[in-house]
C-alpha positions as CSV (number, residue, x, y, z in Angstrom):
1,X,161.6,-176.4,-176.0
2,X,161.9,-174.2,-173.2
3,X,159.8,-176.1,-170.2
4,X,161.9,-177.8,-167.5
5,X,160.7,-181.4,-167.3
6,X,159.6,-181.0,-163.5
7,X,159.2,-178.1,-161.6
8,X,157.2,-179.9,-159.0
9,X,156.2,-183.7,-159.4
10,X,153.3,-184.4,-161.6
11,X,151.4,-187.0,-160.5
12,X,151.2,-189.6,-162.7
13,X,149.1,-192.9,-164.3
14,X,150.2,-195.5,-166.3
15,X,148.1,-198.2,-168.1
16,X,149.4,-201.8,-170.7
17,X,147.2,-202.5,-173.5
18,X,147.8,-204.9,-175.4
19,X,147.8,-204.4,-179.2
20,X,147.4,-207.7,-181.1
21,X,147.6,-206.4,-184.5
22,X,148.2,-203.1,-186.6
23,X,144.3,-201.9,-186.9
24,X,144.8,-202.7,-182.6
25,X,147.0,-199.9,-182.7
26,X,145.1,-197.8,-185.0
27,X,141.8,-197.5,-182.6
28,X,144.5,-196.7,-179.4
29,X,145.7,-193.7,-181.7
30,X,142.1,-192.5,-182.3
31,X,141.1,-192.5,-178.6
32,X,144.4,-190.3,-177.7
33,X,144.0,-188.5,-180.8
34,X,140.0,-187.9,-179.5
35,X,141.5,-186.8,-176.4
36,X,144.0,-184.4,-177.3
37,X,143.7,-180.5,-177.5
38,X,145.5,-177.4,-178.1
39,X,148.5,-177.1,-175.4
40,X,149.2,-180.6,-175.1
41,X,152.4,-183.4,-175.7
42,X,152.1,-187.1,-176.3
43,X,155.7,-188.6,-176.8
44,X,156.5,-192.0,-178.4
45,X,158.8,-194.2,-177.1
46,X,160.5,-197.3,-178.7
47,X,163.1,-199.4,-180.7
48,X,163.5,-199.0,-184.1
49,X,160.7,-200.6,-185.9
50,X,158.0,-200.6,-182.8
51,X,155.7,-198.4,-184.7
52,X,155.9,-194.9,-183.5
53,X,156.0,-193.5,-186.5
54,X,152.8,-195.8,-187.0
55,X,151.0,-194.7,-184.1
56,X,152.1,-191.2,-185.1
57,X,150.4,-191.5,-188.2
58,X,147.5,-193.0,-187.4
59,X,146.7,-190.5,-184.7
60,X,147.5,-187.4,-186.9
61,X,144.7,-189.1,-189.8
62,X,142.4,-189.6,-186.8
63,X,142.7,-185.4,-185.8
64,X,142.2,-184.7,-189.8
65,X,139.9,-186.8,-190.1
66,X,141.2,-188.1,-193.3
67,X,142.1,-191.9,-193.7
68,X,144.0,-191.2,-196.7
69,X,146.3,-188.3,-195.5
70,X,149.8,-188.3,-196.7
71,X,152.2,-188.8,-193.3
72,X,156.2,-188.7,-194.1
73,X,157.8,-189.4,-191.4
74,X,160.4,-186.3,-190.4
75,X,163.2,-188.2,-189.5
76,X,165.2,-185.9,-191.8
77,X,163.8,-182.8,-191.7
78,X,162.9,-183.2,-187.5
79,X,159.7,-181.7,-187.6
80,X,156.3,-181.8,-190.3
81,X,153.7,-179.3,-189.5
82,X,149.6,-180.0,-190.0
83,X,147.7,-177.3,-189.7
84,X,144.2,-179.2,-189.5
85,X,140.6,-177.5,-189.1
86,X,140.3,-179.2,-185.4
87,X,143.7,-179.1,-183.9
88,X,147.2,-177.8,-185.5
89,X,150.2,-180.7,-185.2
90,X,154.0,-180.9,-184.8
91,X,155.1,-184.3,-185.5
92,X,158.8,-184.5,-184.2
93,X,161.2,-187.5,-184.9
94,X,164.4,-186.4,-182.7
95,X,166.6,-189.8,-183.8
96,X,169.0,-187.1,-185.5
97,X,169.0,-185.0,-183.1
98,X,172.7,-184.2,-181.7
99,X,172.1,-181.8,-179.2
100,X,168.6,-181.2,-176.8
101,X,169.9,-177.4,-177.1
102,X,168.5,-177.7,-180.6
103,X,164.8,-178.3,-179.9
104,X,165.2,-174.5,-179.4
105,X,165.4,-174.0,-182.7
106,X,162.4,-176.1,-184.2
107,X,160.0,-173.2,-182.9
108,X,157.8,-175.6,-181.2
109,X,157.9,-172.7,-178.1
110,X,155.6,-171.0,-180.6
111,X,153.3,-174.0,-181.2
112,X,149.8,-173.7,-180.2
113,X,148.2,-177.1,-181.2
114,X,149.5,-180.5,-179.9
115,X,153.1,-181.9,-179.9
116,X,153.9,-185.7,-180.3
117,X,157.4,-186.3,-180.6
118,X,159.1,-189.4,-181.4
119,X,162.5,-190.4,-179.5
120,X,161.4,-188.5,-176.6
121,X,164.6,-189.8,-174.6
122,X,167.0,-188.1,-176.8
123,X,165.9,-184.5,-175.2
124,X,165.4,-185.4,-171.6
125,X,164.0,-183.1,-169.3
126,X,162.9,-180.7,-171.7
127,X,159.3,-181.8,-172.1
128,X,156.8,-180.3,-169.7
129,X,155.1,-181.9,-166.9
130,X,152.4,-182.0,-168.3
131,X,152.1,-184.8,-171.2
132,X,151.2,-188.3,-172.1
133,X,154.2,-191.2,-172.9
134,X,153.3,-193.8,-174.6
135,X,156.1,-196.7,-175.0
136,X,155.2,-199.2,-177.8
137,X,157.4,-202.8,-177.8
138,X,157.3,-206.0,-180.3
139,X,156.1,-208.8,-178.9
140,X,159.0,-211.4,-179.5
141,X,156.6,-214.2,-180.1
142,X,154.2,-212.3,-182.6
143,X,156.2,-209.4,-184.6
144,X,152.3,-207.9,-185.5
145,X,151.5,-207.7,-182.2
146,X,152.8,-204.9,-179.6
147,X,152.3,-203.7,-176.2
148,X,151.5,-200.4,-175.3
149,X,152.4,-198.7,-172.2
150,X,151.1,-195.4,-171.8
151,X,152.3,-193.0,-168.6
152,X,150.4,-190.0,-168.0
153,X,151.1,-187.3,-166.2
154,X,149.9,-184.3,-164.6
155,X,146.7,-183.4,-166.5
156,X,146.5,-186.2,-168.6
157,X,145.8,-188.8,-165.8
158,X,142.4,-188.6,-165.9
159,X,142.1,-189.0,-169.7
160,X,144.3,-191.3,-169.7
161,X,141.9,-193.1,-167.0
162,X,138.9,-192.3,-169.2
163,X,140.3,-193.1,-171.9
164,X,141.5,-196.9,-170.8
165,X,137.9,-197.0,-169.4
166,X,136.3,-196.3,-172.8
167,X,138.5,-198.4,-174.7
168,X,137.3,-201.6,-172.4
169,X,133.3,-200.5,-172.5
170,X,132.8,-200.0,-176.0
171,X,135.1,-203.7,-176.9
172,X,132.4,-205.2,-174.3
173,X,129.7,-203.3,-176.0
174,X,130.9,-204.9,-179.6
175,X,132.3,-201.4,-180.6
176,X,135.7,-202.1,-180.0
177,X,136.7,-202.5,-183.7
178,X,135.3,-199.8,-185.1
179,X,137.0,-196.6,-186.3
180,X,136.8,-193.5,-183.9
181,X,136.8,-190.1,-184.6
182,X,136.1,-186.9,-182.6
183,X,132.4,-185.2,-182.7
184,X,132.6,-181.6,-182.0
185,X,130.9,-181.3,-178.3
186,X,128.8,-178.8,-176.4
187,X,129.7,-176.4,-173.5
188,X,129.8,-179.3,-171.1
189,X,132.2,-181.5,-170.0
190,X,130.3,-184.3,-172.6
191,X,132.2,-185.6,-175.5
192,X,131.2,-187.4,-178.6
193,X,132.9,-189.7,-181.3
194,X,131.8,-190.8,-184.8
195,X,132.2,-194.9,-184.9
196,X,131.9,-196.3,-188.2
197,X,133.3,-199.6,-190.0
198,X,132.8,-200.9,-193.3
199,X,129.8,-203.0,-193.7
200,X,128.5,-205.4,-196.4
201,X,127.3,-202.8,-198.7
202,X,128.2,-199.9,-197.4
203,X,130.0,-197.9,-194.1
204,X,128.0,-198.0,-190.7
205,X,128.0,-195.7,-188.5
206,X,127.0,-194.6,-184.6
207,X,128.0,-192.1,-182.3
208,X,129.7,-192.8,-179.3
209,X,128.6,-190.0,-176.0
210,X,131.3,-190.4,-173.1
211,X,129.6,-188.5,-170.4
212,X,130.8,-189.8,-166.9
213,X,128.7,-189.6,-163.9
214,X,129.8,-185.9,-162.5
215,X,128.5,-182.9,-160.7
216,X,128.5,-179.1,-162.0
217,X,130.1,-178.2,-158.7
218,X,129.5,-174.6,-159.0
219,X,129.9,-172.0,-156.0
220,X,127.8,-173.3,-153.3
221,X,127.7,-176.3,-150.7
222,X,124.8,-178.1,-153.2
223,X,126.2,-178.3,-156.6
224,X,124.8,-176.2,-159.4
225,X,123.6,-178.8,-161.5
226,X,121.3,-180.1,-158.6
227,X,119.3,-176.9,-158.1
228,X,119.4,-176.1,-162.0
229,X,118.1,-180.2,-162.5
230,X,121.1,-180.9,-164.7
231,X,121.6,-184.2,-165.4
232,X,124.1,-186.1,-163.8
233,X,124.3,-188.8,-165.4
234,X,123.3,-190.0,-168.9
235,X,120.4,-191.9,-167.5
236,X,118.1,-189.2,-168.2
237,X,119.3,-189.0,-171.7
238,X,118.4,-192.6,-172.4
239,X,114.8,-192.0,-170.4
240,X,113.6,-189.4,-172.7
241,X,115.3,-190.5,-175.5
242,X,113.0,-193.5,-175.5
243,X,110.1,-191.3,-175.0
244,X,110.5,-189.1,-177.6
245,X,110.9,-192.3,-180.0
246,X,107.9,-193.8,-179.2
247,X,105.9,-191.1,-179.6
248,X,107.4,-190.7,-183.3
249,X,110.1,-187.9,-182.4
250,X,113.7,-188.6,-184.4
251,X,115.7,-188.7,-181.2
252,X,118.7,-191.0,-181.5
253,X,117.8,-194.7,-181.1
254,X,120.1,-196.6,-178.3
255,X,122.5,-199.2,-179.6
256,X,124.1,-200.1,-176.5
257,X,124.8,-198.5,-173.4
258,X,126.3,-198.6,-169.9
259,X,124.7,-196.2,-167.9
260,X,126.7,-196.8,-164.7
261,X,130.5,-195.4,-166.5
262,X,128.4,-193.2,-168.6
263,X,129.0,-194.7,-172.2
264,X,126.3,-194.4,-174.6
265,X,126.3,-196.1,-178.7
266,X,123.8,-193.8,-180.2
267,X,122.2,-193.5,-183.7
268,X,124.3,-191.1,-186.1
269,X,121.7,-188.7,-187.5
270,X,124.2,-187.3,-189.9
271,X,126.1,-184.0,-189.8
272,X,123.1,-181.6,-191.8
273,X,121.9,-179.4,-189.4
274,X,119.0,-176.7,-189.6
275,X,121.4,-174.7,-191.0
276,X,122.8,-173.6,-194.2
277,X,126.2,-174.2,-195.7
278,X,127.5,-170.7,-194.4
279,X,125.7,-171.1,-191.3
280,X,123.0,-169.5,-191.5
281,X,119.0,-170.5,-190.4
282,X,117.1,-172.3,-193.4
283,X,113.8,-170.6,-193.0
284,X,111.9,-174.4,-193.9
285,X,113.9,-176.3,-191.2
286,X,113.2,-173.8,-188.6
287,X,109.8,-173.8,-189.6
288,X,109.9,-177.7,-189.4
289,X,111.3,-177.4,-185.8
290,X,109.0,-175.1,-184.2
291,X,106.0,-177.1,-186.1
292,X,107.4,-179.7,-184.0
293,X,107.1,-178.3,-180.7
294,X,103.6,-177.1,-181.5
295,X,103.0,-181.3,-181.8
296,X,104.9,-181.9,-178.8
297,X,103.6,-179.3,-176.8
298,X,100.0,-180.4,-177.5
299,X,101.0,-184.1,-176.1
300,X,100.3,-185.3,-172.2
301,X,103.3,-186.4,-171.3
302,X,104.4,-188.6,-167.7
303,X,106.2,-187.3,-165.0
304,X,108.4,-190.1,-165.0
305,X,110.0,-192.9,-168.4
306,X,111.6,-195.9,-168.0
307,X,115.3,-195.7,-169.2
308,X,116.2,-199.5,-169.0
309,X,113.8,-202.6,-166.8
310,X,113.3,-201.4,-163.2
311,X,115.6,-197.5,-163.9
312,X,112.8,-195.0,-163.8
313,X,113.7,-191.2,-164.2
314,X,111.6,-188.5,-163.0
315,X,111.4,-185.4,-165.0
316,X,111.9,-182.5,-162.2
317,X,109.7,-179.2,-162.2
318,X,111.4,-176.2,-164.0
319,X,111.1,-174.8,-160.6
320,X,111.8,-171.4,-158.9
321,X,115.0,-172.0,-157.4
322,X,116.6,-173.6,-160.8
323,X,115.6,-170.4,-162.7
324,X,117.2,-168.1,-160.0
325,X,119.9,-170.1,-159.9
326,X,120.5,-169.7,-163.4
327,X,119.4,-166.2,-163.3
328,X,122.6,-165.7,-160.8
329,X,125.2,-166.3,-163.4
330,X,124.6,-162.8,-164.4
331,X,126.1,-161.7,-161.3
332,X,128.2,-164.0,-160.5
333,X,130.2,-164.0,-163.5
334,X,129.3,-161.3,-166.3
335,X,128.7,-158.4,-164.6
336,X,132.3,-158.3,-162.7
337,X,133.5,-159.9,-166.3
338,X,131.9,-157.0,-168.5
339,X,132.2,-154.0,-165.6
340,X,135.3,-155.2,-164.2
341,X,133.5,-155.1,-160.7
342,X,130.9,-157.2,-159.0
343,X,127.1,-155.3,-159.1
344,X,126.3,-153.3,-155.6
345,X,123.6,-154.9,-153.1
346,X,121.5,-152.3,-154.1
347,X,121.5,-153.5,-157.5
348,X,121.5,-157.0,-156.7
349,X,118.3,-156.6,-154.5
350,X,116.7,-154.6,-157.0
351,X,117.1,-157.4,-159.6
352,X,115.9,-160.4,-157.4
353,X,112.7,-158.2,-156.2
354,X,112.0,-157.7,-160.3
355,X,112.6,-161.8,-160.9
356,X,110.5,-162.0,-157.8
357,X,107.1,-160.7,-159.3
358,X,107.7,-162.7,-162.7
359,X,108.8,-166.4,-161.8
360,X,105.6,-167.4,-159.6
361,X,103.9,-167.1,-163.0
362,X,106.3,-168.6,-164.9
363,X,107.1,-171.8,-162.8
364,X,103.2,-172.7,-161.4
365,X,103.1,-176.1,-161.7
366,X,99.2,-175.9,-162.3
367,X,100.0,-173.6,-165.5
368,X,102.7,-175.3,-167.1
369,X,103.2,-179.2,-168.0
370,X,104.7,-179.7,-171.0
371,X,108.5,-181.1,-171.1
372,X,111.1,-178.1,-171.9
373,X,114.1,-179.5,-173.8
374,X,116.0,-176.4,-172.7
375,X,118.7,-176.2,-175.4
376,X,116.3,-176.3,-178.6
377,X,118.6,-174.4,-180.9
378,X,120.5,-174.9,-184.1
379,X,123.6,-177.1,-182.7
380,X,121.0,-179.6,-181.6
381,X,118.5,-180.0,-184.2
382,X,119.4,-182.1,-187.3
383,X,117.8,-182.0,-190.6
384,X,116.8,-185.0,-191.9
385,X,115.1,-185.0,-195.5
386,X,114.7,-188.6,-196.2
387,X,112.5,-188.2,-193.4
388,X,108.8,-187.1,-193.1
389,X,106.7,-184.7,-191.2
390,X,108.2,-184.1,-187.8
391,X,110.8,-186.6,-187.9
392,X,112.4,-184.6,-190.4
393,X,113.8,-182.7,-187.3
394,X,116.6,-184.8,-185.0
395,X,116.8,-183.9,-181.9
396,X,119.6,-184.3,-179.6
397,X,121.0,-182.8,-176.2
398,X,117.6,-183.2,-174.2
399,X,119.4,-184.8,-171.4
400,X,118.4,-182.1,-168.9
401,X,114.3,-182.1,-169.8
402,X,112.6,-181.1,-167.0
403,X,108.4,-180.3,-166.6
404,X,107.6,-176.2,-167.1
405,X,106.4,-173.5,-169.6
406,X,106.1,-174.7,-173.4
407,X,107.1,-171.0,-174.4
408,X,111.0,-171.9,-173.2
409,X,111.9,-174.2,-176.2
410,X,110.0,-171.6,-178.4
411,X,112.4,-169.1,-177.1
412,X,115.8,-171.0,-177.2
413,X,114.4,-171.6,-181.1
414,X,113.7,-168.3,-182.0
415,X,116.5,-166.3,-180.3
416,X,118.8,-168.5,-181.3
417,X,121.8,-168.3,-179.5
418,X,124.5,-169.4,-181.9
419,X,123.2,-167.4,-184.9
420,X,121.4,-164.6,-186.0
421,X,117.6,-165.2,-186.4
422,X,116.4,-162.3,-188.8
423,X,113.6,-160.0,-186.8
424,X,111.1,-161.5,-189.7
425,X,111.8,-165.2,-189.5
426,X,111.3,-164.8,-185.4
427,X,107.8,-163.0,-186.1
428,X,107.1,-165.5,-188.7
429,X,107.6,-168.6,-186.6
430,X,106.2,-167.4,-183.3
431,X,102.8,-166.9,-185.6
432,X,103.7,-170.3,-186.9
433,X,103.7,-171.6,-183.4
434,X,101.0,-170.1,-182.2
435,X,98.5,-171.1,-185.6
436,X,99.1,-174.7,-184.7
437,X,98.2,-174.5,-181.1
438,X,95.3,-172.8,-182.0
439,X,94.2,-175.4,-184.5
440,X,94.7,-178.1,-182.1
441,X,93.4,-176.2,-179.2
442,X,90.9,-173.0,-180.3
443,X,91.4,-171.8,-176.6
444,X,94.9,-171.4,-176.5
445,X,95.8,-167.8,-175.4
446,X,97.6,-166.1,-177.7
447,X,98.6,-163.3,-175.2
448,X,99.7,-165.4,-172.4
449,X,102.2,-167.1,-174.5
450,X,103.7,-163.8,-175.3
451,X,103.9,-162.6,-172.2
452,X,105.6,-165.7,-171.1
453,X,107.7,-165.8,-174.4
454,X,109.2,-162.4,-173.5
455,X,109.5,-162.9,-169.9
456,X,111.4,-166.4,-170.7
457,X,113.3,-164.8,-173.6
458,X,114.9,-162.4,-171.2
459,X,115.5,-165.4,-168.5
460,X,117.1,-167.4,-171.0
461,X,119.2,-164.9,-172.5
462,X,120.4,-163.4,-169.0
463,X,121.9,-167.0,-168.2
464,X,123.6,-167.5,-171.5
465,X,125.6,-164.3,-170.8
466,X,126.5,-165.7,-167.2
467,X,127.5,-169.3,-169.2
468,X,129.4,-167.7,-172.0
469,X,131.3,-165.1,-169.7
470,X,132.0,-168.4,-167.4
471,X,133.3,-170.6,-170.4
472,X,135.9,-167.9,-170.8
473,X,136.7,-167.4,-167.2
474,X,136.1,-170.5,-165.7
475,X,137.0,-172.6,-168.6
476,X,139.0,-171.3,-171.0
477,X,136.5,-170.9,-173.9
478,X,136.8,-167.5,-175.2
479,X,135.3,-168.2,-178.5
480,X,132.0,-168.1,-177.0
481,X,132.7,-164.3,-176.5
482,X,131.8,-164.1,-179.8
483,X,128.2,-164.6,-179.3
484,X,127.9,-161.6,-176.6
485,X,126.3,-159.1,-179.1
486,X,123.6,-161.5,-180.8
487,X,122.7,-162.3,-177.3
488,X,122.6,-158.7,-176.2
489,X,120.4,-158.3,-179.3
490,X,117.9,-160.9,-178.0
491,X,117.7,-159.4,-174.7
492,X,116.9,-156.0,-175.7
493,X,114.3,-157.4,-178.0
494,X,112.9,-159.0,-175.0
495,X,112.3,-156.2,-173.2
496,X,110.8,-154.3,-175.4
497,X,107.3,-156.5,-174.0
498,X,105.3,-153.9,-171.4
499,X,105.6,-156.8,-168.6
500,X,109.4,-156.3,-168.6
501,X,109.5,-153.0,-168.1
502,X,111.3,-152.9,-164.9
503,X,113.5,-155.4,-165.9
504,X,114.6,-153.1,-168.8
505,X,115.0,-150.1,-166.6
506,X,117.5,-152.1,-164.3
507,X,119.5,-153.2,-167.5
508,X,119.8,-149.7,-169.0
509,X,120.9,-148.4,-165.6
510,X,123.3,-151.6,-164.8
511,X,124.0,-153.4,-167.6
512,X,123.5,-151.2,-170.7
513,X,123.4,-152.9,-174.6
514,X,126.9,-150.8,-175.5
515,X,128.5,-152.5,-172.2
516,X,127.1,-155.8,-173.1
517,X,128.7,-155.8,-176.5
518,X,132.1,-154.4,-175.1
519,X,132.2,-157.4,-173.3
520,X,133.1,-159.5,-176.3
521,X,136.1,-157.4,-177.0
């Protein structure tokens, strides 16, 4: 490899575990294997027979996800490629290597996925500062047991700190033993597990959220997440959780929890979603889904659940100031992202007057007092057959709940945001929607829910190009590029409803479809 070990000092963590036995090491694998991305280097230290190449394998059949995947150890051949669905691997064993000048000719300078090299110390100062080290000795009074001591540096520390902190919650919790294995995540800084271990007739499972207590920080001197009510913490997530369960919704049960470092042991409601196997929306679960939010809509629901004895959370308003704030990540991040410069005063003045005349309506308190999930879409919404009536729908990522117009969740359903909803299955399932209110409620106004449907269609849509364009920017994310078009596609439908028809003259003269879509690239 090409990096110089230091160009500045990294700074740097180090942490002992102590592994008492082999399956020991196996779960410290899985939690740096569930830690790991693209870009990064874990090197294995050791004596002959420590169990790198143990370690090495256990962490590799922790990214595939396959128990049972063959791992030869390259001692002879120096490096074994994986090219797994998560994360690509180069597993290096440099024992044989005679000269550090021949790490140049492995190609791992081209490697995109992670690096974890065994016999790190016979190529010093050619890993980059950035990496974890993770030394594994025999204890000499227990040859099964070793003791790991892992030395992070640079980016990693804070894994590595998160990771240590994990590791202790979930063996207090009674989860310490089981198998882990990465959960694709959301857009936030969230992530989830799978836990499972074999049981007395059959594999149990759970999901394990890690979601420490932290800020959106945003651009201003109040953090973005507290005007847009984001939740902090995953408090909330265990208040309405419990909510929704009692009232006969299939949101995750809670196993165990500690809601002050943000670990949560959640029911695993399987990996069948309310799509189909090429991804695309299954007209009767969709139908199932906004069925349910007819139900849930028609419920009173409190201001304020209980998330544990004496822990109260308070659902906040979907208020003004949270939708403009959200309405600012147009500006703030796609329009210099897809025009290349920021929009003029003039333009920006122009949109705020429009969002002025449309919000009071859409954020009266006296109008609107049902609970908004906000991300009601396909990556959140499980299907679960065995299941009947509504609870055939399992809900997740309702963390951020707040008290506002029914029509937002209708919206995030029917325009979709990860995948194309046909023209035809929208129409059908707002008329779905709306045939259930009325049969509940004979007054329900048809037309007021469409004009709010449009008018938060166009809301919800505008902030999803802000998020998308800041995932890339911000983040790093640029697959969520992708999505640019479909979302462009929503919006325009949007506007197409007569109370939008300012909003549709700015966009053509600012923001135009075909400028929307080039975006994506």
């Amino acid at each position: 490899m090409s990096h110089p070990l230091h160009q500045a000092p990294a700074p740097s963590r180090s942490v002992v575990i102590e592994l008492p036995d082999e399956s020991a090491t196996q779960r410290l694998a899985e939690a740096v294997a569930a830690a790991a991305g693209a870009g990064d280097v874990v090197l294995l230290a050791g004596d002959l027979g420590a169990g790198k190449t143990a370690f090495a394998r256990a962490l590799i059949r922790a990214v595939a996800d396959d128990a049972g995947l063959e791992v030869p150890s390259p001692t002879f051949t120096l490096v074994q490629t994986y090219d797994l669905p998560r994360l690509a691997i180069a597993h290096v064993d440099l024992y044989r290597l005679g000269d550090p000048a021949e790490l140049d000719e492995l190609g791992l300078d081209e490697h995109a996925g992670l690096i974890l090299a065994e016999w790190p110390e016979r190529a010093p100062d050619r890993f980059p500062a950035d990496r974890l080290e993770v030394r594994l000795e025999v204890d000499a009074e227990d040859p099964g047991a070793r003791t790991a001591r892992l030395t992070a540096h640079g980016d990693w520390t804070d894994r590595l700190a998160r990771i240590a902190e994990v590791r202790d919650v979930l063996a207090r919790l009674g989860y310490g033993g089981w198998r882990r294995r990465f959960l694709k995540g959301d857009a936030s800084s969230r992530r989830y597990e799978r836990l499972s271990r074999d049981g007395r007739s059959a594999v149990m499972s759970a999901v394990m959220m890690d979601s420490p207590a932290a800020p959106d920080p945003g651009t201003g001197p109040v953090p973005y997440s507290r005007i847009a009510h984001l939740a902090e913490s995953v408090t909330p997530f265990v208040a309405v959780a419990r909510a929704l369960g009692e009232r006969g919704f299939s949101a995750p049960r809670i196993h165990a929890a500690d809601l002050d470092r943000g670990v949560l042991v959640i029911e695993d409601l399987g990996a069948l979603t309310v799509l189909d196997d090429a991804g695309r929306p299954v007209a009767e679960r969709y139908a199932a889904a906004v069925e349910l939010l007819a139900e849930f809509h028609g419920l009173a629901m409190p201001d304020a659940v209980e998330a544990a004895p004496g822990i109260v959370h308070r659902l906040p308003r979907y208020d003004e100031a949270a939708f403009r704030i959200e309405l600012g990540l147009l500006a703030d991040w796609f329009a210099p992202f897809a025009t290349g410069a920021p929009l003029s005063e003039a333009a920006l003045a122009e949109f705020d007057a429009i969002w002025a005349d449309l919000l009071p309506g859409i954020a009266d308190p006296a109008a609107h007092r049902a609970w908004v999930m906000r991300d009601y879409h396909s990556p959140n919404l499980m299907w679960l057959p065995e299941r009947d009536g509504i609870r055939r729908v399992g809900l997740l990522d309702f963390q951020d709940a707040v008290i506002g117009p029914a029509a937002y969740d209708v919206a995030s359903l029917v325009f979709d945001a990860r995948v194309d909803v046909p023209a035809p299955l929208r129409d059908d399932l707002r008329a779905r929607y709306v045939a259930c209110r009325r049969q509940a409620d004979p007054g329900f106004d048809a037309a007021a829910f469409d004009r709010d449907l449009a008018i938060l269609a166009a809301q919800r849509n505008t902030k999803i190009l802000g998020i998308f364009a800041r995932l890339f920017l911000r983040d790093g994310k640029p697959a969520y590029l992708a999505h640019i078009p479909r979302i462009s596609t929503y919006l325009e439908h949007a506007l197409d409803h007569p109370v939008l028809a300012r909003l549709k003259v700015w966009y053509d003269t600012h923001l135009p479809d075909e400028l929307r879509r080039r975006a994506a690239g």
